[in-house]
C-alpha positions in Angstrom: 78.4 -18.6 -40.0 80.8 -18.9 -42.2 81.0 -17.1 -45.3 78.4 -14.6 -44.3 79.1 -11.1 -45.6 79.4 -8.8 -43.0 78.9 -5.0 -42.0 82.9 -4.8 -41.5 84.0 -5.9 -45.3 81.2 -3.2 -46.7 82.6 0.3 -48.6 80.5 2.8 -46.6 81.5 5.6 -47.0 79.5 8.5 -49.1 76.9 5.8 -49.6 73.3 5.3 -48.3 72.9 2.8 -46.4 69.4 1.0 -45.3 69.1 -0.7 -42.5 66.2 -3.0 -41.6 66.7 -3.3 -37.6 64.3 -4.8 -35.3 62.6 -1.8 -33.3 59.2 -4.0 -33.4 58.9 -2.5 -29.4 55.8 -0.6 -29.5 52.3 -1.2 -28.2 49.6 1.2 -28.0 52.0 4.3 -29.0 55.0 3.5 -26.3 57.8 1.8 -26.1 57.7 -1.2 -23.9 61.3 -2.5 -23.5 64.2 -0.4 -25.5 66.6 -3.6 -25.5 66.2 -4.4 -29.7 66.6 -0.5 -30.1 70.0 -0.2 -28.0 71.4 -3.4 -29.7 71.0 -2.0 -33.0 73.2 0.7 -31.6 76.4 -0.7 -32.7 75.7 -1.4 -36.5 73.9 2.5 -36.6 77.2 3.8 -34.7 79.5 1.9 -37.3 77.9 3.3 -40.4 77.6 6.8 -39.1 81.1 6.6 -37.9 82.7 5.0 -41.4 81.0 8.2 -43.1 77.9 6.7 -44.4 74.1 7.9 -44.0 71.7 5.3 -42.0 68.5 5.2 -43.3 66.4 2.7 -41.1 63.4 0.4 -41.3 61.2 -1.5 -39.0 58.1 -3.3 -38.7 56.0 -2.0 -35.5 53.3 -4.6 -35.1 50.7 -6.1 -37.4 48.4 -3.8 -39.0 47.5 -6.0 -41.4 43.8 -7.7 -41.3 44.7 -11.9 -42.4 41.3 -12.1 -43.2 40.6 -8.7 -45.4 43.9 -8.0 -46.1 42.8 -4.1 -45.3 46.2 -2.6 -43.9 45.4 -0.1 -41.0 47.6 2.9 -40.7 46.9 3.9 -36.9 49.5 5.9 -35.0 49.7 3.1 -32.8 51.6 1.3 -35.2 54.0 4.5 -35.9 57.6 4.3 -35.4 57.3 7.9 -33.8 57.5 6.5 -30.6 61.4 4.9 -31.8 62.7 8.2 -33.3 61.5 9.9 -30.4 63.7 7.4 -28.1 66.7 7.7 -30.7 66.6 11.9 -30.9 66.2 11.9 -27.2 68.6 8.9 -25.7 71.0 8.8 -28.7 71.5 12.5 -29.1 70.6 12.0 -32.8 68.3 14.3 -35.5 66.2 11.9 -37.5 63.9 12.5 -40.2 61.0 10.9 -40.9 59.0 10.9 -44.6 55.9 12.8 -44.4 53.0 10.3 -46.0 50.6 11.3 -48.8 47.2 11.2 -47.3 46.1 10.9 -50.8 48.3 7.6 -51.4 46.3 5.5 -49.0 44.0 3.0 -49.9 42.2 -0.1 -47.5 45.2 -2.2 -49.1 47.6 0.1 -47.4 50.5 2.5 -49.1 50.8 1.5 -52.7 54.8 2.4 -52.5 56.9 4.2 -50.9 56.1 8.1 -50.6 58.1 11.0 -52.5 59.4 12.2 -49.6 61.5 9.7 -48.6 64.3 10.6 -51.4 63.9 13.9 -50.1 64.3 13.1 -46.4 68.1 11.0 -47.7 68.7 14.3 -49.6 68.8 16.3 -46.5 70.7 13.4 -44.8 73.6 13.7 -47.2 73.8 17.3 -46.8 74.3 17.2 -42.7 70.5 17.8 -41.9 69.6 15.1 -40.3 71.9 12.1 -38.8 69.1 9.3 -39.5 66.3 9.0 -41.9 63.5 6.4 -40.6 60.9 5.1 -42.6 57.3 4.6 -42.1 56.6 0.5 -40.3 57.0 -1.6 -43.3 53.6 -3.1 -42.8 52.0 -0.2 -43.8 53.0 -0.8 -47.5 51.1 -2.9 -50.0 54.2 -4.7 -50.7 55.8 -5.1 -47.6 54.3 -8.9 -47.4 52.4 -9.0 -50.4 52.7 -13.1 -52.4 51.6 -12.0 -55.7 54.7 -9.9 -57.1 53.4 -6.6 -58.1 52.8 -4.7 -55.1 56.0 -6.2 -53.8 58.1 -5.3 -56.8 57.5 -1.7 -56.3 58.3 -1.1 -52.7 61.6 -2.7 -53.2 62.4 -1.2 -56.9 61.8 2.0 -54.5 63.9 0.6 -51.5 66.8 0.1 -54.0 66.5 3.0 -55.7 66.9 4.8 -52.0 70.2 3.3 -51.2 73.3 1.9 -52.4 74.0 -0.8 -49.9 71.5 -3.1 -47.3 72.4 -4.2 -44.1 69.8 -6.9 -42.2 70.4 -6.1 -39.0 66.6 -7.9 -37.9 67.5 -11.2 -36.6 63.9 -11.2 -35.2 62.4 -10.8 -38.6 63.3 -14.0 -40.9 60.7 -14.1 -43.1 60.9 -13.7 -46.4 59.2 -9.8 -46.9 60.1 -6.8 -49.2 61.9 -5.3 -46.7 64.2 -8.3 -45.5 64.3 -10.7 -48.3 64.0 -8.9 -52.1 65.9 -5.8 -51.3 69.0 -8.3 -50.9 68.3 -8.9 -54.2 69.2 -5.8 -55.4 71.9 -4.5 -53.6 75.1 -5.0 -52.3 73.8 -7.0 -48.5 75.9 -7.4 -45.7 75.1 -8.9 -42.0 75.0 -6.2 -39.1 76.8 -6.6 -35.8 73.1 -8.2 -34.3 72.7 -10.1 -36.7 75.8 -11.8 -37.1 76.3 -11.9 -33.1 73.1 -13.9 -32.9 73.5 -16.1 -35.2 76.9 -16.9 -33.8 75.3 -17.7 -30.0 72.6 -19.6 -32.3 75.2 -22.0 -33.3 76.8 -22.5 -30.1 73.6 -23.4 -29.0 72.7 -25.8 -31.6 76.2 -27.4 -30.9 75.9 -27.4 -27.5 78.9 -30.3 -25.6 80.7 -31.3 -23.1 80.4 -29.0 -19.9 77.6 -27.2 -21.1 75.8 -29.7 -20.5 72.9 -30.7 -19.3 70.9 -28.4 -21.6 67.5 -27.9 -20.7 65.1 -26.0 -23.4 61.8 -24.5 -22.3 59.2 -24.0 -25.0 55.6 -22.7 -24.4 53.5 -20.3 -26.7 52.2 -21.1 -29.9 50.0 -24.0 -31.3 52.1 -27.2 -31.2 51.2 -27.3 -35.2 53.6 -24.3 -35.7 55.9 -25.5 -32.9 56.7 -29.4 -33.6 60.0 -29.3 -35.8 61.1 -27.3 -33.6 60.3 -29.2 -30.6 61.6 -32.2 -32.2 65.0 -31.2 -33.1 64.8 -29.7 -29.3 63.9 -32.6 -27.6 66.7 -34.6 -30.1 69.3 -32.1 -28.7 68.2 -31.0 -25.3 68.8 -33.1 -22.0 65.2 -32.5 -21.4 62.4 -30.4 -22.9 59.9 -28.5 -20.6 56.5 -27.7 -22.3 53.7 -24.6 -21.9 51.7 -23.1 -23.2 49.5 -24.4 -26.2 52.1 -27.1 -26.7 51.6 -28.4 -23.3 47.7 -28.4 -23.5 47.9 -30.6 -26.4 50.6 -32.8 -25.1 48.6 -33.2 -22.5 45.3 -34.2 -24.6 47.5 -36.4 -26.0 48.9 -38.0 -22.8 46.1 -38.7 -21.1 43.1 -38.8 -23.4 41.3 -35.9 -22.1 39.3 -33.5 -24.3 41.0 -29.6 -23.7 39.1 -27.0 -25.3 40.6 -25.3 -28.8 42.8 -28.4 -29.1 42.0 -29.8 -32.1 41.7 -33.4 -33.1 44.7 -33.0 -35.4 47.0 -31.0 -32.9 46.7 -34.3 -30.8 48.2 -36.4 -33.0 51.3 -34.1 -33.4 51.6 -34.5 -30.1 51.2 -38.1 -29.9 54.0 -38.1 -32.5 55.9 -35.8 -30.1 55.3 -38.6 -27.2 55.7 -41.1 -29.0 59.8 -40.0 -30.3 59.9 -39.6 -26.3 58.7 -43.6 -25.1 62.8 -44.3 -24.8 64.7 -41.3 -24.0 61.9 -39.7 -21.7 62.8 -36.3 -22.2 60.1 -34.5 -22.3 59.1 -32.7 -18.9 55.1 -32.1 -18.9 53.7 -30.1 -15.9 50.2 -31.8 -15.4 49.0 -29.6 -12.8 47.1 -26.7 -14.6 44.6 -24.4 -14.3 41.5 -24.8 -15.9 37.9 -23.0 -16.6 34.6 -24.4 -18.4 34.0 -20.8 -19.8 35.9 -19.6 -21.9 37.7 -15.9 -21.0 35.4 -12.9 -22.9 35.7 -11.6 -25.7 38.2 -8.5 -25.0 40.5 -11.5 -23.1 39.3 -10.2 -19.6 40.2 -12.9 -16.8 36.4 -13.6 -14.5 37.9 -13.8 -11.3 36.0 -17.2 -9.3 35.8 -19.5 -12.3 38.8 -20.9 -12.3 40.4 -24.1 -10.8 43.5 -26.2 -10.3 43.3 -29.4 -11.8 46.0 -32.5 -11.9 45.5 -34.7 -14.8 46.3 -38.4 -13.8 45.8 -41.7 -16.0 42.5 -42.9 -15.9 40.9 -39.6 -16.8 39.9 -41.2 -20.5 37.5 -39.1 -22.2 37.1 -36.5 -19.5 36.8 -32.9 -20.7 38.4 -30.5 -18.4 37.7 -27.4 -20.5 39.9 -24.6 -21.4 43.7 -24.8 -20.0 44.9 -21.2 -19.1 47.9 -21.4 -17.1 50.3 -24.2 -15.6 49.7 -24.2 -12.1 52.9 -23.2 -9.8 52.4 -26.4 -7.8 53.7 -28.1 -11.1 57.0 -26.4 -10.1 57.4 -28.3 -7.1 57.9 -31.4 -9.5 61.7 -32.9 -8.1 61.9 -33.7 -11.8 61.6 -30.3 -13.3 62.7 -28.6 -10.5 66.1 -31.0 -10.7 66.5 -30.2 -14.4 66.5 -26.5 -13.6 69.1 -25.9 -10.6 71.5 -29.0 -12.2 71.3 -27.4 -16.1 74.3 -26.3 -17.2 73.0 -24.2 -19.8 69.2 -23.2 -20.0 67.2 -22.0 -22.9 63.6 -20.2 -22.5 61.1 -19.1 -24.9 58.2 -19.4 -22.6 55.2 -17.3 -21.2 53.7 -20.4 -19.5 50.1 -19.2 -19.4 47.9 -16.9 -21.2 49.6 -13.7 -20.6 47.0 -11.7 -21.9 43.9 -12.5 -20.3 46.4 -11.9 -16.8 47.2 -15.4 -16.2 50.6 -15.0 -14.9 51.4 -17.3 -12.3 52.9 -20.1 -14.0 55.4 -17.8 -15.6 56.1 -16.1 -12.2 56.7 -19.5 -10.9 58.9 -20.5 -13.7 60.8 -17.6 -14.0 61.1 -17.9 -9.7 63.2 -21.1 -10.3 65.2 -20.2 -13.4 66.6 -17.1 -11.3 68.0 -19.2 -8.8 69.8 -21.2 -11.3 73.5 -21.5 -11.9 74.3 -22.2 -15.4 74.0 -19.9 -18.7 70.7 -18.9 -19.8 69.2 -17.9 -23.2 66.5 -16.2 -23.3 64.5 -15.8 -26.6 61.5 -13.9 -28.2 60.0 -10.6 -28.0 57.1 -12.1 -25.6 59.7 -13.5 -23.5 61.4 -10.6 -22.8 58.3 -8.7 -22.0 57.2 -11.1 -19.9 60.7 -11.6 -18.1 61.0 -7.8 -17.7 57.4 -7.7 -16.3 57.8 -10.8 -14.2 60.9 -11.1 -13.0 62.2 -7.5 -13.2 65.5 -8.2 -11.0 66.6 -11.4 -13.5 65.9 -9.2 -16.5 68.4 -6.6 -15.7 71.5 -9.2 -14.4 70.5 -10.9 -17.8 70.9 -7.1 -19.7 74.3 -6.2 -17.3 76.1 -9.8 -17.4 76.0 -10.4 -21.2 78.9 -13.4 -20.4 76.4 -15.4 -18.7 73.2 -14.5 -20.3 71.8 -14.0 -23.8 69.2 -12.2 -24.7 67.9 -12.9 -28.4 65.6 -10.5 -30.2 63.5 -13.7 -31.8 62.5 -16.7 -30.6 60.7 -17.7 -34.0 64.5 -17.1 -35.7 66.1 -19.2 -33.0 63.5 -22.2 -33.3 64.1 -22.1 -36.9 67.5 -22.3 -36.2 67.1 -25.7 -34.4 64.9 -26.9 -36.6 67.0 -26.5 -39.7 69.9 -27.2 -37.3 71.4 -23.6 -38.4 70.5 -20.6 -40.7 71.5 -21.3 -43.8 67.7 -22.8 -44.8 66.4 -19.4 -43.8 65.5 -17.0 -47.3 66.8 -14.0 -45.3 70.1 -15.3 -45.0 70.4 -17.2 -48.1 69.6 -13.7 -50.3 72.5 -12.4 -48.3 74.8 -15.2 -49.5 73.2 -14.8 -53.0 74.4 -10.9 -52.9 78.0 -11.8 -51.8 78.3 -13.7 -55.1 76.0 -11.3 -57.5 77.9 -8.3 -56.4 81.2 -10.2 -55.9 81.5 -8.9 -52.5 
């Protein structure tokens, strides 16, 4: 993007730099896939090596309760798992800031603890080669709307540091630790961060023998999904559906009731269909698997009460209950099958079914195909890459060893965005960076 300021034209050294990477890679206590820590290597390596002091922050999870909005600080949501990875695979000594028991509250950590200044003190004098703070989401502030609680973490960011670097292209909203500290201090792009955004664009401009581009979207509500999925049907060659999308789509389609579809996610999709009635480029597996019962409460898959079923016109009215999964005979389509092995270039944020609960083989199926497909691939989104590295173990690694044909990016929210807005520069993390190359005249 051009004009972004970048790590390369910063002044580092003697100064303390913060960092806010993307090491969101831990689940219950351990580290699932190191792929976002090792790619925030190069920006760590750069400071480090240009005489400056890293200080690093993530976000491990969500801690936070929506409907409370009690904070829980559980050591499953520590980044002790990370520094243990970094001292042990990077060679390096990293300090962490020892909490104030005292300090806690339901609402979380009212600001940053004492220790921290002490923790960049002992950085600067050659104890430590990284400071790491505590997740992000264990402060009040960290995503707090009013102003107050906010105010104070990052006053006490800023007064940590002397220059920011946003290394977290998964992490575009708009929180204490990505957005306001920009405000206040010289910002600058990391290597991630700028190399994602740059694959982002080619994407989005995606010609001549790159094409045809195929994009494969499943997860979230279609509610949260459709400007995306518009602008990715618009640019795409075709657009394959899962997940939540797909059930509605397919609500919408052919007039069936699907359970936790609401009335209103139909009519996205009908307006989704309805942009399609010319161009037909939307690819909708209709073979799926389906229950009456809904899975329990702790998401635990009843073996037995669950069956395949093909929605066809004519179905009006019909309630086929809750869709869990696409079914892998759905893959067997010469349509999407076609668009796969003929794409040119292939983009996939998509965990077909509902991962959790163990249905699996829709992705298994999907990600069957894709492997034996010729062209680039993107891959997008922390649940993507989980799922790839679970799923189709063998394609995850040539995608991590041949970065010429394949890109792995750290967030698939970031990249949707991206097509949405048709590039970055609507996204508040990236426009406080811009607004710190002027207000600090970098």
């Amino acid at each position: 993007m051009i004009g972004l300021p970048k790590i390369q034209d910063a002044e580092l050294e003697g100064k303390v730099v913060l960092v806010r990477v993307d090491h969101n890679v831990v689940k219950k206590g351990k580290i699932d896939d190191p792929y976002r820590i090792e790619r925030s290597k190069k920006t760590v390596e750069y400071i480090r090596g240009h005489h400056g002091f890293p200080v690093l922050m993530t976000h491990i999870g969500r801690p936070k309760d929506e409907k409370t909005g009690n904070i829980s600080i559980d050591e499953e949501d520590s980044i002790r798992p990370v520094v243990e990875y970094l001292e042990q695979k990077w060679g390096c000594k990293v300090l962490v800031p020892e909490i104030d028991q005292a300090m806690i509250s339901p609402k979380g950590i009212p600001r940053l603890e004492a220790g921290a200044q002490r923790a960049v003190e002992s950085l600067k004098d050659g104890q430590a080669d990284i400071v790491y703070l505590n997740n992000t989401r264990w402060y009040t502030g960290e995503e707090d709307k009013e102003g107050s609680a906010r105010s104070q973490l990052t006053s006490d960011f800023s007064a940590l540091a002397d220059v920011f670097v946003n290394d977290a292209f998964g992490s575009h909203q708009a929180h204490a630790s990505t957005f306001w500290i920009a405000k206040e201090l010289p910002s600058f792009a990391g290597f991630l961060l700028q190399e994602e955004i740059e694959k982002l664009y080619a994407l989005i401009h995606i010609k001549g023998s790159a094409r045809p581009f195929l994009a494969i979207v499943a997860g979230e509500k279609i509610s949260t999904k459709i400007g995306a999925l518009s602008a990715l049907r618009k640019n795409a060659d075709h657009l394959l559906l899962g997940g939540l999308p797909l059930n509605a789509v397919l609500a919408a389609k052919y007039n069936v009731a699907i359970h936790d579809v609401s009335p209103e996610e139909v009519e996205v999709a009908q307006r989704l269909l309805d942009e399609d009635k010319a161009e037909k480029k939307l690819l909708i597996p209709d073979s799926v698997v389906v229950s009456q019962v809904p899975c329990s409460k702790d998401n635990k898959r009843t073996e037995g009460s669950y069956q395949k079923v093909t929605l066809t016109y004519g179905m009006d009215g019909k309630d086929i209950g809750f869709v869990y999964d696409v079914h892998p005979d759905s893959f067997a389509s010469p349509a999407i099958r076609d668009s796969i092995a003929h794409a040119s270039a292939i983009f996939t944020n998509a965990v077909m079914g509902f991962d959790k609960a163990g249905f699996a083989e829709g992705t298994r199926a999907l990600y069957g195909l894709i492997s034996q497909a010729d062209g680039k691939q993107y891959f997008g989104g922390g649940d993507t890459l989980k799922a790839l590295q679970k799923y189709a173990p063998e394609l995850y690694r040539k995608a991590v060893d041949t970065p010429e044909r394949f890109t792995l990016f750290t967030g698939g929210g970031t990249i949707l965005s991206g097509f949405e807005s048709h590039g970055v520069e609507g996204m508040k993390v990236i426009q406080a960076l811009m607004e710190s190359k002027k207000k600090f005249s970098l």
